[in-house]
N, C-alpha and C positions, 0 to 999 in steps of 0.2 A: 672746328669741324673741318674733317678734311675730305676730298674728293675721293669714293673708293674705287675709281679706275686710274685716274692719273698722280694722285697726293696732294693736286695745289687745294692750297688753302682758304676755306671760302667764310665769308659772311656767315650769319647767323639768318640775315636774308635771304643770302641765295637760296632761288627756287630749281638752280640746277647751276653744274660749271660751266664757268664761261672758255673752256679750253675745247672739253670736247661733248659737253651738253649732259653730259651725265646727272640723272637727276639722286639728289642726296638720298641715301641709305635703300638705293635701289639695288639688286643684286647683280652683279656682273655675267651670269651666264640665266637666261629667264626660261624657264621650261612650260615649253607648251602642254596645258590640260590636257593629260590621258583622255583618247576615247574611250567610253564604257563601253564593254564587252556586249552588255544588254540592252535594251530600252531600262528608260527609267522606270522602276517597280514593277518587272518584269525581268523574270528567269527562265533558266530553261524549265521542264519539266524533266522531272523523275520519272518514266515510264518502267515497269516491270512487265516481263508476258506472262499473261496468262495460266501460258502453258507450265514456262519456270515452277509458278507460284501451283499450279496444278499437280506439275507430278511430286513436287516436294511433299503438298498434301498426302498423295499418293501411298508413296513412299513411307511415311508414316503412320500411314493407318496399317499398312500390309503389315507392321513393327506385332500389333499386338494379335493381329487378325494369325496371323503365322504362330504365334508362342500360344494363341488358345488352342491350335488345333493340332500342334504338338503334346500340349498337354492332355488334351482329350484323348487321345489316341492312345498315351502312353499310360494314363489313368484307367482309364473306362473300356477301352477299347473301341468307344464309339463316340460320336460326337456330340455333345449336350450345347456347352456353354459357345461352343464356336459358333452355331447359328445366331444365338441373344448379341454375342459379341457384332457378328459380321452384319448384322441388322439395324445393330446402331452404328455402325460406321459407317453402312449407304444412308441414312441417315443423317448421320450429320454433314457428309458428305453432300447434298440434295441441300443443307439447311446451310452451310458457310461455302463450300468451295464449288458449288456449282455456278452461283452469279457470278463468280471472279472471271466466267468464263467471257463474261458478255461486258464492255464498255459500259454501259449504262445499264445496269439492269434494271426492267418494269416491276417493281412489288406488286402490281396489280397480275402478274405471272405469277411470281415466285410465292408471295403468301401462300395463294390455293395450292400451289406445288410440296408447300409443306409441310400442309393440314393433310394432303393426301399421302404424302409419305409416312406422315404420322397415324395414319389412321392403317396403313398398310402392317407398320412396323406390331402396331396395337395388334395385328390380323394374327402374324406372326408367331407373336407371344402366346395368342390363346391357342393356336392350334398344337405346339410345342408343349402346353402343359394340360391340355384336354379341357380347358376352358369353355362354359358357356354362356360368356361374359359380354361377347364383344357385340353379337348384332344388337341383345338388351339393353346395356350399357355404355362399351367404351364406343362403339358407331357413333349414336345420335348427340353423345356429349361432345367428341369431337365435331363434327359436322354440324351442330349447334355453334359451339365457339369460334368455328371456322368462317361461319359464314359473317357473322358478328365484325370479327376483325377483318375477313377480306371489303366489308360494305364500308368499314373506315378506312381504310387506305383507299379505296377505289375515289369516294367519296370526297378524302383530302387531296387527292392528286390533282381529281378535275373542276373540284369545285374552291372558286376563291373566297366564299367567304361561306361564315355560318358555322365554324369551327369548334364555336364553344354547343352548338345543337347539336351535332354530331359525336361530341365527345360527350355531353349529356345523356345523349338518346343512347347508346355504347355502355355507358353505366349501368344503366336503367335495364336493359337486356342483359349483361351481365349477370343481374341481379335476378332476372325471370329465369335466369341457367340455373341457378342454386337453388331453386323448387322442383326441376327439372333433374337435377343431381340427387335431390333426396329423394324423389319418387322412383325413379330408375332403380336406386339401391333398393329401395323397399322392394320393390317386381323382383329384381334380377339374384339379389342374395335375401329374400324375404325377410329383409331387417322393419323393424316396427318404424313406422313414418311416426315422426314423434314433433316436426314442428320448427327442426332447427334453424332449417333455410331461412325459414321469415327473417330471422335476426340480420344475417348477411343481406336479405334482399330490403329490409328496411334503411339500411344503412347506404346501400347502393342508388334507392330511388331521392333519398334524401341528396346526398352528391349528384344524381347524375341531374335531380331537380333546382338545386343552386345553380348548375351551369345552365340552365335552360332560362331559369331565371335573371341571371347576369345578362345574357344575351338579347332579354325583350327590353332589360332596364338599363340603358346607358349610362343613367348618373351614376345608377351603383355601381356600375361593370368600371366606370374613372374612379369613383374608390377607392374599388377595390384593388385596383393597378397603381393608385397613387400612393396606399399602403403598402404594398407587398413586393412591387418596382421600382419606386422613382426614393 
């Protein structure tokens, strides 16, 4: 073994040269540990604005909203399909690229913001094809559904537990909507009430009554997490 800064030749003991202390099969030039750029498990963020991510949006909805209304004009000489079109593109506009506006967006805002839009866009449609569908029907089934789901999200935000009664209880209403859908149709297009709902609404109370059930009974509720999770 020999020394790899000076060549003298050492022992099988030596712990280092006795010329110039060099310890064996140490490197001769030692680089000190890069600083990390960042903390450890910690990077920067990827920030995008808003606004970027906005008018891109923008900008592509204007794509089909422009080529419907070209075509109508050049078709019909009047505007049919441009209104259904431009309707659903505030629309879904209201339903994806409006929260991008906001850092954190509140769903306990934005859900009701798009059960109303949706219930506008519904307004829309009827009045465009001389419809009179919406206050008898599409109103109170939206505004049914809406309220259903904005009371779970409000419900999961601020409350920390009790999650499987609220998604129970969520079913369960659900399920009272599909009685509510069959009777509506019957009124509003004088279709024969014939019974079907119950079917969906038995299945609903069944599910949304396991979770309710889970929730009083703890050993099942480890059970059932030890079967289906662990």
């Amino acid at each position: 073994m020999y020394c790899v800064n000076c060549g003298v030749k050492l022992a099988d003991t030596e712990e280092k040269c006795p010329l110039c202390n060099t310890v064996p099969g140490e490197p001769l030039n030692r680089r000190e540990p890069a600083r990390a750029l960042y903390p450890k498990n910690r990077y920067p963020e990827v920030t995008v604005k808003p606004s970027a991510v906005n008018s891109t949006i923008l900008v592509l909805f204007l794509i089909p909203l422009l080529v419907t209304f070209f075509v109508d004009l050049q078709t019909g000489q009047k505007l049919d399909w441009f209104w259904y079109v431009a309707g659903a593109l505030v629309l879904a506009y209201v339903v994806l690229a409006l929260p991008i506006w906001f850092r954190k967006p509140n769903p306990v805002i934005f859900v009701p913001c798009d059960f109303a839009a949706s219930a506008l866009y519904l307004l829309l449609i009827n009045l465009l094809t001389g419809g009179k569908w919406y206050l008898s029907f599409a109103l109170p089934v939206t505004v049914s559904v809406g309220l259903i789901v904005t009371s779970v999200v409000v419900l999961l935000r601020y409350l920390q537990k009790g999650r499987l009664y609220i998604f129970g209880s969520a079913i369960i209403a659900m399920g009272t909507v599909m009685l509510l859908v069959e009777w509506l149709l019957s009124v509003t297009f004088h279709i024969a009430f014939v019974g079907w709902s119950v079917y969906p609404l038995i299945v609903f109370v069944l599910l949304g009554g396991l979770l309710i059930f889970l929730a009083i009974n703890s050993s099942a509720r480890e059970r059932m997490e030890r079967k289906f999770f662990f």
